[in-house]
C-alpha positions in Angstrom: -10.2 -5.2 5.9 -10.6 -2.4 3.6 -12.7 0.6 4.0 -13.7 2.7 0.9 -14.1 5.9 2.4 -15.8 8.0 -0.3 -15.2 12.0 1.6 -17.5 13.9 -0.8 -19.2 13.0 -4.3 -17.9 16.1 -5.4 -15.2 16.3 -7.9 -13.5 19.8 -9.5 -13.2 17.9 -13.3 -15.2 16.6 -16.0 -13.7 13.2 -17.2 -15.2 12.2 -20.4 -15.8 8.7 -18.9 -17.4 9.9 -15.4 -18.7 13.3 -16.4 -17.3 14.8 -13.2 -19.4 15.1 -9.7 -21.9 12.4 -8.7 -25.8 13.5 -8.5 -26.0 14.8 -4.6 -28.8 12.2 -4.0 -26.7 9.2 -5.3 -23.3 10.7 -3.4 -23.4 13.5 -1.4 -20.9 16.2 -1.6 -20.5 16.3 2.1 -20.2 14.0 4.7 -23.1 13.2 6.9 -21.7 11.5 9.9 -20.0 12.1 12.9 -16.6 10.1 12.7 -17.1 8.7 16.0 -19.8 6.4 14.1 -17.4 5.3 11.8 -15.1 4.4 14.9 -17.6 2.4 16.5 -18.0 0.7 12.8 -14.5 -0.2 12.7 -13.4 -0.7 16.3 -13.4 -4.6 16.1 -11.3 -4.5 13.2 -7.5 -5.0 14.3 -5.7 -3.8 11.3 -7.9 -1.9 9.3 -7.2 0.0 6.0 -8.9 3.0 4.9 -8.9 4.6 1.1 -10.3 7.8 0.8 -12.2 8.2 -2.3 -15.1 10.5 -4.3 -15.7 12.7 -6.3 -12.2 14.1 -6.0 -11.4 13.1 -2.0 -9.2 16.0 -1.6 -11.8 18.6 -2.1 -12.9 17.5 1.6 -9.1 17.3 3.6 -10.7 18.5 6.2 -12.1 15.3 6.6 -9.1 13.5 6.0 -7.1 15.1 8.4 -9.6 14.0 10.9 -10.0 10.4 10.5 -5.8 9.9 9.8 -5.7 11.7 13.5 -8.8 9.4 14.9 -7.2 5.8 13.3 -3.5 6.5 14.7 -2.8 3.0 13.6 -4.6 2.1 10.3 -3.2 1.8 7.0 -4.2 4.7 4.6 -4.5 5.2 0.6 -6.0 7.8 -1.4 -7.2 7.6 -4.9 -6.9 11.1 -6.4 -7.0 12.9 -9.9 -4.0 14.4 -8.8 -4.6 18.3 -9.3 -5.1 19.4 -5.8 -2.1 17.6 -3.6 -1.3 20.5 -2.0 -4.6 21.1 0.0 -2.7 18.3 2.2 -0.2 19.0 4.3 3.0 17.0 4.2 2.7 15.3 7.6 -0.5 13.6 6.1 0.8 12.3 2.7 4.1 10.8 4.6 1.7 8.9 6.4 0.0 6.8 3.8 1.0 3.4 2.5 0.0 4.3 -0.7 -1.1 6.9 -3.3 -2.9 6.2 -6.7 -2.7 9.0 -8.9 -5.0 8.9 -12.2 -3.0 9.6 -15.0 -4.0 7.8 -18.6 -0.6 7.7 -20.1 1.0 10.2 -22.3 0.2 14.0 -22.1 -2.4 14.4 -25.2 -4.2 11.0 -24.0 -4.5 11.8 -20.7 -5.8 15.5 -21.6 -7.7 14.3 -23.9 -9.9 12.2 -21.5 -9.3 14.1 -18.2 -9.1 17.9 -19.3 -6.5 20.8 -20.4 -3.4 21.1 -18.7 -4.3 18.3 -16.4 -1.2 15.7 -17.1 1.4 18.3 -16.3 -0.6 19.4 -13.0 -0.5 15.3 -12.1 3.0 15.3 -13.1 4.2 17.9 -11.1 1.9 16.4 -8.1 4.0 13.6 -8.0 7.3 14.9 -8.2 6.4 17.1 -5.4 5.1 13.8 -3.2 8.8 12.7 -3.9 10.4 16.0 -3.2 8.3 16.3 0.4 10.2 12.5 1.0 7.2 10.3 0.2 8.8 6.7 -0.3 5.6 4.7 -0.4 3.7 3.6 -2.9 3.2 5.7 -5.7 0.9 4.2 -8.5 -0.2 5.3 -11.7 -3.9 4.1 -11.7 -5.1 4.4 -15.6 -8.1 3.8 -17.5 -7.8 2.7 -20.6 -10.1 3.8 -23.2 -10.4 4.2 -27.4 -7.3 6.3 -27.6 -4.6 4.6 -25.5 -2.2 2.2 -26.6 -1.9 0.2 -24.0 1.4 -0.3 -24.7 3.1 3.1 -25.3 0.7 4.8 -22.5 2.5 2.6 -19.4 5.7 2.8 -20.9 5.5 6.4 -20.9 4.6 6.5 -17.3 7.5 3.9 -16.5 9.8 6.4 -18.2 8.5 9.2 -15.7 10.3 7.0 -13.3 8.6 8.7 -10.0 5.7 5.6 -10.3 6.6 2.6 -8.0 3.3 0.8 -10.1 0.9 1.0 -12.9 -2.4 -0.3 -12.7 -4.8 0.2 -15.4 -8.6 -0.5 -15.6 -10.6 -0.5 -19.0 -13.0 2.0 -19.7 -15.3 -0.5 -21.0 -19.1 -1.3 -19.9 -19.4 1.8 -18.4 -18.9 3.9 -22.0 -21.3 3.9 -24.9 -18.9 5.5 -26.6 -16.7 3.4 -28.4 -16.5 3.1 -31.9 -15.4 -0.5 -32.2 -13.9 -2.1 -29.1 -14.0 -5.9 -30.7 -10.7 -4.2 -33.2 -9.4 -1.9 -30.7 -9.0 -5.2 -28.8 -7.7 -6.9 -31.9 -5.0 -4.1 -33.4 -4.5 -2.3 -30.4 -4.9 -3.8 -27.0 -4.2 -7.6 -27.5 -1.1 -6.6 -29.3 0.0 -4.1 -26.2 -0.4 -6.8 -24.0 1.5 -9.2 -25.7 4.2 -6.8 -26.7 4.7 -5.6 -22.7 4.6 -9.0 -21.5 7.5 -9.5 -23.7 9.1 -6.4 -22.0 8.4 -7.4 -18.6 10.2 -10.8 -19.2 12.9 -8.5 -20.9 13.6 -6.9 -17.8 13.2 -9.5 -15.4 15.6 -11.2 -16.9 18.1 -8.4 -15.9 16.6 -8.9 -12.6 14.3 -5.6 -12.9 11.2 -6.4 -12.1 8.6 -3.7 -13.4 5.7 -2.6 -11.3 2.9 -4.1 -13.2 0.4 -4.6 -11.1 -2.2 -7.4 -13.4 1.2 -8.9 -14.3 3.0 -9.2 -11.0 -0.6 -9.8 -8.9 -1.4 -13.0 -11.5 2.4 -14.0 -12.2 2.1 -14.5 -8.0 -1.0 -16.3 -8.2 0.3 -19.1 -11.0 3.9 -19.5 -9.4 2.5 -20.3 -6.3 -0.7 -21.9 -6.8 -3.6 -19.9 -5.6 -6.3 -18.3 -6.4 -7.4 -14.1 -6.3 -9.8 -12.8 -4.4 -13.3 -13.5 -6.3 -14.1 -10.7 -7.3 -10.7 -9.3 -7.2 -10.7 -6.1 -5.8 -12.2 -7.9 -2.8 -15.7 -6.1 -3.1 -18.3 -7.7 -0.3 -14.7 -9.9 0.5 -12.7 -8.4 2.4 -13.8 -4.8 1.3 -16.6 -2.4 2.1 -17.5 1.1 0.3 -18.8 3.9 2.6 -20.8 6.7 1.1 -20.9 10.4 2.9 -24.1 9.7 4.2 -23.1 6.2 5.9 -24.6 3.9 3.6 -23.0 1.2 2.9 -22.3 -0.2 -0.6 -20.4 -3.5 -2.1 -18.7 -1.6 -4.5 -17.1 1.7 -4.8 -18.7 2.3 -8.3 -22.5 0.5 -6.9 -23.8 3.5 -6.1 -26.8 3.7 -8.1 -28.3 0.1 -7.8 -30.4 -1.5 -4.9 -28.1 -4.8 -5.1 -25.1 -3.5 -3.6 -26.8 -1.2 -0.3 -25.8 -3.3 2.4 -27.1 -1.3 4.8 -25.8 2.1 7.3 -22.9 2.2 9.4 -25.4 4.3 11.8 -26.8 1.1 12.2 -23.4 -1.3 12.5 -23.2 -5.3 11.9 -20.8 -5.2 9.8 -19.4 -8.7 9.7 -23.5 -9.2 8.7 -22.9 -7.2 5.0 -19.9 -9.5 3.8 -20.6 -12.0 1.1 -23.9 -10.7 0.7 -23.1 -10.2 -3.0 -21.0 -12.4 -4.7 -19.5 -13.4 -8.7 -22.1 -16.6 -10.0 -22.5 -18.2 -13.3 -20.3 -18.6 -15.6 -17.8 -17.4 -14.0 -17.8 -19.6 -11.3 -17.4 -22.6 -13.2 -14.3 -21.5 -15.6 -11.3 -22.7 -15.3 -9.7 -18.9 -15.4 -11.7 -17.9 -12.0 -8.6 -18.6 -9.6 -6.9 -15.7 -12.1 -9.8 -13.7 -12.7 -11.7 -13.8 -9.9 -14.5 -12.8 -11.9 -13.1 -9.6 -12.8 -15.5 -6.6 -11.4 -19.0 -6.8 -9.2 -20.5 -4.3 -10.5 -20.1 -5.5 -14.4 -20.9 -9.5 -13.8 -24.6 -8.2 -12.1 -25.4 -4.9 -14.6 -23.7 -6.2 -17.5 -24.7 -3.2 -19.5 -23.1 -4.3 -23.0 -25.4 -7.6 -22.4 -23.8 -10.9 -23.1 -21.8 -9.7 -26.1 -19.6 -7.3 -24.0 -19.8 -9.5 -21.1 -18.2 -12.1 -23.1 -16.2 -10.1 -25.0 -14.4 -8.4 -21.6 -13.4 -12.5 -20.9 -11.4 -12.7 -24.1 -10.2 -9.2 -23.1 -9.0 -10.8 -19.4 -8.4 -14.2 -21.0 -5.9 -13.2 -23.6 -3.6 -11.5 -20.7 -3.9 -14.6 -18.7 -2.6 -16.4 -21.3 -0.1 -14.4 -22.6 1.7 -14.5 -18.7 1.2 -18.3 -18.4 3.5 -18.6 -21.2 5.9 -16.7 -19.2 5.5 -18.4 -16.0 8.4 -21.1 -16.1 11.0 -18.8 -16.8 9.8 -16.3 -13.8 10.1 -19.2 -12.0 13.5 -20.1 -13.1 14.5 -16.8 -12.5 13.0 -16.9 -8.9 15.0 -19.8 -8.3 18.3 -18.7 -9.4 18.0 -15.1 -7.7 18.0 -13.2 -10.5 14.8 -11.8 -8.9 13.0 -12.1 -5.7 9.5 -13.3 -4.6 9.4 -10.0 -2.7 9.4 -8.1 -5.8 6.2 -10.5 -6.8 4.6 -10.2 -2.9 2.1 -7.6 -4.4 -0.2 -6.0 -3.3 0.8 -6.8 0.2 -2.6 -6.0 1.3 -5.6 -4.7 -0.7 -4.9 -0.8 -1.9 -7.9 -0.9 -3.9 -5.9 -1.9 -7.3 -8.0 -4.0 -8.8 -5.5 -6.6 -10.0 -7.5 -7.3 -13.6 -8.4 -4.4 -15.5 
């Protein structure tokens, strides 16, 4: 099961999509708990994973160090904006499974949303992972917003070649900001899709597989049948979001609403919060749930573009759906004459807090 471990709501930037640090009395910017708690929380759990998150998780390694030396045998990922690796010592990054690193694409995209200077200082983060001999998982985690061409912004970061996976997620619902997302979707987005797609086939064919995450996560789910955790990201599933306090949330991004406080870890039961919150109407009853899995939690209960966004974020998640069913025979052709392996689709192999559908 995945733990969400959120070690401060602090966070040293000002993303034009977050606005930086959390309020102190939604997330507070220090943790409130002794770890033994979160132990005791845990201790029935026989392969547990554990994601630090914020804020910016690295302005508290202190507190990382700690639980990595109390949970000697749980899996461990990090979501960080990249800019402060180096308050970690090596010993610590070798030891998690994976690392997601926000970076929006190209250099004046990714400055434009996340700050001055902050691409190169991502960048240089991640070559230095590599140079230190991390061979994990390194992912680009992206959001996607007005400015990015989908397209050109995760080729660019393929090109980097120091990603092992790009995972994107849209900046949409939670911005008022947009000036017209129904034709950014049109001319800009749909068209991305489609044209990578096209690229991923491209390669695959050469028996390259690229690290796509919504492309390789659904690809998986069609070839063999299944269905995605509903909601995706496994939120109330098979995943739990901690706050520095010890409250208990469905969702990492939750933290402001009384539908997703499931209660303290102070107070334990934690096989008690699961399913407590769950994806309903309509999503339950279209034929694309087993892909989608309802897409994001938070977004099917707020729904703060009201049922034109809502709707309009299923054409969004619809139209990549379709565009990879039309590639799904020849993946399978390829899988069946080697040029590429189901290993190379076997993602994630557990629940690293990528999303799967942005």
């Amino acid at each position: 099961m995945l733990y969400i471990v959120f070690t401060t709501g602090q966070c040293n930037l000002r993303c034009k999509y977050c606005g930086g640090s959390f309020p102190t009395n939604l997330v507070p910017w220090k943790v409130k708990y002794p770890i033994s708690h979160l132990e005791k929380f845990i201790s029935d759990d026989p392969e547990p994973i554990i994601a630090f998150y914020g804020g910016e998780p690295l302005l508290n390694a202190r507190f990382i160090r700690e639980v990595m030396e109390d949970f000697p045998d749980a899996k461990f990922v990090i979501q960080s904006n990249g800019t402060l690796a180096r308050r970690l010592e090596p010993e610590y990054w070798l030891r998690f499974d994976a690392v997601l690193l926000s970076i929006d694409g190209r250099r004046r995209v990714t400055n434009n949303y996340r700050g001055a200077e902050v691409y190169d200082r991502i960048v240089d983060s991640a070559r230095w992972l590599r140079t230190i001999g991390f061979k994990n998982d390194l992912i680009a985690r992206m959001t996607a917003s007005e400015l990015s061409d989908i397209f050109l912004e995760v080729r660019h970061l393929l090109s980097l070649d120091l990603f092992d996976h790009v995972h994107w997620q849209l900046d949409a619902v939670w911005s008022s900001s947009w000036g017209n997302f129904q034709e950014w979707h049109e001319t800009s987005y749909a068209p991305g899709i489609s044209g990578m797609v096209r690229l991923w086939i491209g390669e695959a064919r050469k028996g390259r597989v690229l690290g796509l995450v919504p492309f390789i996560a659904v690809l998986r789910t069609m070839i063999r049948d299944g269905r995605v955790d509903c909601p995706p990201c496994g939120a109330c599933v098979n995943s739990l979001s901690i706050l520095p306090d010890g409250d208990v949330i469905a969702c990492p991004i939750a933290v402001d609403v009384k539908w997703a406080k499931l209660g303290n870890i102070l107070k334990g039961y934690r096989t008690r919060m699961m399913n407590r919150v769950k994806i309903g109407e309509p999503c339950v009853s279209c034929d694309y749930l087993r892909y989608c899995g309802g897409r994001c939690l938070y977004t099917h209960h707020e729904r703060l573009w009201g049922e034109w966004g809502f709707n309009k974020i299923c054409e969004v998640t619809t139209h990549t759906i379709d565009e990879l069913a039309k590639i799904k025979d020849e993946t399978l052709s390829l899988l069946n004459r080697n040029v590429i392996s189901m290993k190379q689709l076997d993602y994630p192999p557990f629940n690293n807090t990528t999303e799967i559908i942005p």
